[in-house]
N, C-alpha and C positions, 0 to 999 in steps of 0.2 A: 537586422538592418545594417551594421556594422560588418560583418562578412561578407552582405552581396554587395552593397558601399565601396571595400575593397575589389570583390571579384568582378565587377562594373569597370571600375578604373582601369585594373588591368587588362579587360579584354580592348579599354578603349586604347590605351596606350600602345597593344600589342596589336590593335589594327592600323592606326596611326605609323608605329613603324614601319611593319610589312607594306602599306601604301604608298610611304611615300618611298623604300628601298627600290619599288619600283621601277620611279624615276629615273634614279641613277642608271639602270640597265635597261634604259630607252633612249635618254638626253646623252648617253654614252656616246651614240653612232654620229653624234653632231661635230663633235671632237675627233673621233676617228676617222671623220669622211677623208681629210685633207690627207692624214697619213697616210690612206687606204691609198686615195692617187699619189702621194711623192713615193712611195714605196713599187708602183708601178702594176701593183693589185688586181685593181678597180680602174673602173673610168668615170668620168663624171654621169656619163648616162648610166652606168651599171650601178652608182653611187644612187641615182634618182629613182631608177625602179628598185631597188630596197627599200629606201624611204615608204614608197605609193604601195606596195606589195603589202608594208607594215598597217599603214591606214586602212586599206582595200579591206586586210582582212580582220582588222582590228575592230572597223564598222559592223561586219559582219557578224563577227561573234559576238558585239554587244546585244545584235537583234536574237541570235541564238543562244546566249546566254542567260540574256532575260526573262527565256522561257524556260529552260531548263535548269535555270540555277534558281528556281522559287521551289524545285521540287525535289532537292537536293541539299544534305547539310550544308551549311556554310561553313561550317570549323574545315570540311573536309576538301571543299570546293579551293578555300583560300591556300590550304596545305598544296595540294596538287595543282593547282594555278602559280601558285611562287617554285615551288620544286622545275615545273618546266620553264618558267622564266630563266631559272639559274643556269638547266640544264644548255637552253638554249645559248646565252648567253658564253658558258664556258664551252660549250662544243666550236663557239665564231675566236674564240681567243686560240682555239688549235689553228684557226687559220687556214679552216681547208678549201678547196677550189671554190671560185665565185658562185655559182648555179647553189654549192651546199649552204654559202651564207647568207644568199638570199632568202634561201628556201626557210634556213634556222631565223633568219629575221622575223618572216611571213609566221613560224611558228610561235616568236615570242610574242606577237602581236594577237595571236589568237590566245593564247595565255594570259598577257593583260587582260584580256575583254573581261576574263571571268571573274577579275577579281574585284570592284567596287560593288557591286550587289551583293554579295555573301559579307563585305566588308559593315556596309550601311546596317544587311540586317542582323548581323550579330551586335553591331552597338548599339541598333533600336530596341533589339529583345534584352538587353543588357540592362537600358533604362527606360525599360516600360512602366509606365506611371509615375517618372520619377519626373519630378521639376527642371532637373536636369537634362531634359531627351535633347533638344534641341540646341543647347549649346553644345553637349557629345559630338551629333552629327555636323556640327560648327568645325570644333575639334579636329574629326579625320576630317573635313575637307581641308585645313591647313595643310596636312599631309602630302597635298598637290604641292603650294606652294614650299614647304621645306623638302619637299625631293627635289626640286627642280634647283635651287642652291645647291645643297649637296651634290647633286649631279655637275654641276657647272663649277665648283671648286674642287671636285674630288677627278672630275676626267681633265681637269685642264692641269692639275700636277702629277696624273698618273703620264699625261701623252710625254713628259717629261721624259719616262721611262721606253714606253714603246707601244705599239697596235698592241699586240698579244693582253695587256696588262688593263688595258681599258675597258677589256668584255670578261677577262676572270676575275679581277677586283670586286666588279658589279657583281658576277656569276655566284660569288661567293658571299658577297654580302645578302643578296637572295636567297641564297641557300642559310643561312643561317638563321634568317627573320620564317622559313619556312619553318623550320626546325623550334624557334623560338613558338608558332604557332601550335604546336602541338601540345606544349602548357596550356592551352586553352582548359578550364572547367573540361566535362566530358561531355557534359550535357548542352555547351553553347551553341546558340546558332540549332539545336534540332529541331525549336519549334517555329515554325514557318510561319512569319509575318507580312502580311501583305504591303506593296511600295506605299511609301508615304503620300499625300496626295493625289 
């Protein structure tokens, strides 16, 4: 009891990060928008179809996701959902021509999609029968709300610095909460629980 007690927590705590790092490499582009146009980049309408692109396909993949991420580890889903979050994300701080960062936006939006279903069911299968299930999944949904502070303190003293820093910061703190994922047990997340309710 005492061992999976512990390896409970941490998978809880290690989704909880990974979710809400997230944020930060999404709420970034809300802070960049402005330097995107004083740097003479972007425009404001090139600035709004990134935004709608991110949605468009962010909607999408959660309907695509839903279905193929119940058939599919979650240790492994969550691993390769955050790896291309970062990727994405550090490919827009190289700052290449508008069409490639719209297009890398559009992909890190598809990247998000995949990532709170493998999330939920690895902290459900984590505390299955435990008294505990429900505050857990209490838990990562905080994860929402502490990405999005972080995001909003950590891009308003990067823009300090410049564009480039605002999407590798995030890119890299992504990449490391991936990397942190891989601690996961071996076994987490293989057995497939069906959505809650």
């Amino acid at each position: 009891m005492g061992k999976q007690s512990i390896s409970s927590r941490r998978i809880l705590l290690l989704c909880t990060t990974a979710y809400a790092s997230i944020y930060i490499a999404r709420l970034n582009l809300s802070v960049a928008s402005p330097l995107f146009e004083e740097s003479g980049m972007m425009t404001t309408v090139q600035i709004g179809l990134m935004g709608s692109v991110f949605f468009v396909v962010y909607a999408a993949g959660r309907l695509l996701n839903g279905v193929v991420g119940d058939a599919l580890p979650a240790k492994k889903l969550l691993i390769v959902g955050l790896a291309a979050v970062a990727v994405s994300n550090l490919a827009i701080g190289l700052l290449p021509p508008v069409v490639a960062i719209i297009s890398l936006w559009g992909f890190n939006g598809l990247a998000q999609s995949m990532l709170w279903g493998p999330a939920l069911r690895l902290v459900g299968h984590a505390y299955e029968g435990s008294p505990f299930r429900q505050t857990a999944a209490v838990i990562l949904s905080s994860s929402i709300g502490i990405g999005s502070l972080l995001a909003i303190a950590l891009s308003s003293a990067l823009s300090t610095i410049g564009l480039r820093v605002l999407f590798i910061v995030p890119g890299l703190m992504v990449l490391a909460a991936a990397l942190l994922m891989t601690g996961l047990p071996a076994a987490a997340g293989e057995a497939v629980s069906p959505h809650p309710g």
